[in-house]
N, C-alpha and C positions, 0 to 999 in steps of 0.2 A: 480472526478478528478483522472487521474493516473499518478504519480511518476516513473521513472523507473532509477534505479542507477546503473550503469555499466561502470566499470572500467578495461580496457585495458591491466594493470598490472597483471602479472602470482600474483593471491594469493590477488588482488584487491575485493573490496566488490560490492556484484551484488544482485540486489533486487528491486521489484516490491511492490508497495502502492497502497492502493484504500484510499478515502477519499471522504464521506459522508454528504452533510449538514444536520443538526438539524433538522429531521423531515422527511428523504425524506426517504422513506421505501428499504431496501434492496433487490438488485434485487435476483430473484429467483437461476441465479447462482450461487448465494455466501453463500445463506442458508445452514447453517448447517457445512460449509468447512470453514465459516474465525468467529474469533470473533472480532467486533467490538468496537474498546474501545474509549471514549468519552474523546474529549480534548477541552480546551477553549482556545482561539485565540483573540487578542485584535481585528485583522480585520474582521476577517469573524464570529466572535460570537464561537459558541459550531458545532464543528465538531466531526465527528467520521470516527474512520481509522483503520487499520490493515493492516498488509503487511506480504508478504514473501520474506526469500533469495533462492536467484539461483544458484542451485550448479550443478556442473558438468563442463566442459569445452566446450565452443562455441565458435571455430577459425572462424577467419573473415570471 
């Protein structure tokens, strides 16, 4: 799954999520570049995620 949070506001919060089910191997892009840290979810059981923010300015 990806997340992507982007806000319109000058100084608004912008960032990008991955998010993993328990058990499904990391793909090869992201080895080594994200670390993955393990959270428990009442619905979907034991997930794992990491994200980054996105910095710089992107006019419409």
């Amino acid at each position: 799954m990806v997340n992507v949070l982007y806000t319109l506001e000058e100084g608004g919060k912008r960032a990008v999520g991955f998010k993993l089910s328990d058990g499904m191997p990391i793909p090869e892009e992201f080895e080594g570049k994200f670390k993955f840290a393990r959270q428990k979810s009442k619905l979907a059981g034991t997930i794992r995620g990491s994200f980054f923010v996105i910095k710089g300015d992107y006019p419409d």
